[in-house]
N, C-alpha and C positions, 0 to 999 in steps of 0.2 A: 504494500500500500504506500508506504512511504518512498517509495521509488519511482510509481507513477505520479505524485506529486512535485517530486522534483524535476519529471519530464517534462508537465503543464506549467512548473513554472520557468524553467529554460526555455521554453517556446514562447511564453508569453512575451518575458524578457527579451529575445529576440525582436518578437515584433515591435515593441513598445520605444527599444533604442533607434528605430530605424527612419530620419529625417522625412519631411513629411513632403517634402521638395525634391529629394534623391535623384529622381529624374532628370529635375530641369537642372545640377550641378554638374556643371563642368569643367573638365581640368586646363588648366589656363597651359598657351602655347608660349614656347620664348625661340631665341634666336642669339646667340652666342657671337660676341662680339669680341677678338682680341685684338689691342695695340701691342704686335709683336716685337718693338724696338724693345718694349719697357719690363717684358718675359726675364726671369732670372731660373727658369725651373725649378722653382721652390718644391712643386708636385702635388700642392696642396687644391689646385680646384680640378685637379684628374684623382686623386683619391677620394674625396671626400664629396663626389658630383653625385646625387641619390639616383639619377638616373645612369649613372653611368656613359655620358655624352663625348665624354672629352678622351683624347690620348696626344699622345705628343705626335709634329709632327718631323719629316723625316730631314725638315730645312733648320737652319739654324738663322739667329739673328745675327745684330752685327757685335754683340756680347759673347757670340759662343755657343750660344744658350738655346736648346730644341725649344719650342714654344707648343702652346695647345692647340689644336684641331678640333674640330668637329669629327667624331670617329663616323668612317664610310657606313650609310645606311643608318646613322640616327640621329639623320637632320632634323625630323617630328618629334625625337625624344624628350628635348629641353620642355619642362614645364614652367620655368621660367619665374624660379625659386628665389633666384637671386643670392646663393649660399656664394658662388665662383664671384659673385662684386663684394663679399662680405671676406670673405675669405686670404682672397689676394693683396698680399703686402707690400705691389709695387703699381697695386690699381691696375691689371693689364687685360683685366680681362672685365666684362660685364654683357650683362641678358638687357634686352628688350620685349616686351610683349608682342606676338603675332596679330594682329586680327584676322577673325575668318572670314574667308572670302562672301561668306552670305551678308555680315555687318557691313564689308566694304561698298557692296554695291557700285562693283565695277570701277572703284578707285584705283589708281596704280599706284605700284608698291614705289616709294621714293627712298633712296637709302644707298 
């Protein structure tokens, strides 16, 4: 007995936590922007990226210094956190937000 009440109230609990909007929320788009003069390879917004977006890439600046890419195929990944402009301790890197193409209405992208 006490076991099917713990089942009705784990269900319950599930539904009860579940935003009432959940639909209409959506995960915001970013776009990764580096000034690669300013790259020192610290490694700190390729490691600590929650998507996982960044890796070095295979050019060097005029420091020495491999700088961050946009790793092949996860150009849509950035959500656009802004942890890589928090992050970075020579400012070299930061996100901008996407808009989608249905809010543009046919704007072109300038950038």
């Amino acid at each position: 007995m006490a076991s099917l009440e713990f089942q009705l109230t784990k269900s319950v609990a599930k539904v009860a936590r579940q935003p009432m909007d959940l639909p209409l929320a959506q995960v915001p788009l970013g776009r990764v922007h580096v000034i690669a003069e300013r790259c020192k390879q610290c490694d700190f917004c390729i490691s600590y990226c929650p998507t996982d977006v960044l890796s070095y890439s295979d050019d060097i600046n005029a420091k020495g210094y491999h700088y961050p890419i946009v790793s092949e195929g996860k150009e849509s990944a950035c959500v656009h956190c802004g942890f890589c402009d928090l992050i970075c301790p020579e400012l070299a890197i930061y996100t901008t937000e996407v808009v989608d193409e249905e809010d543009t209405q046919g704007e072109p992208d300038v950038g």
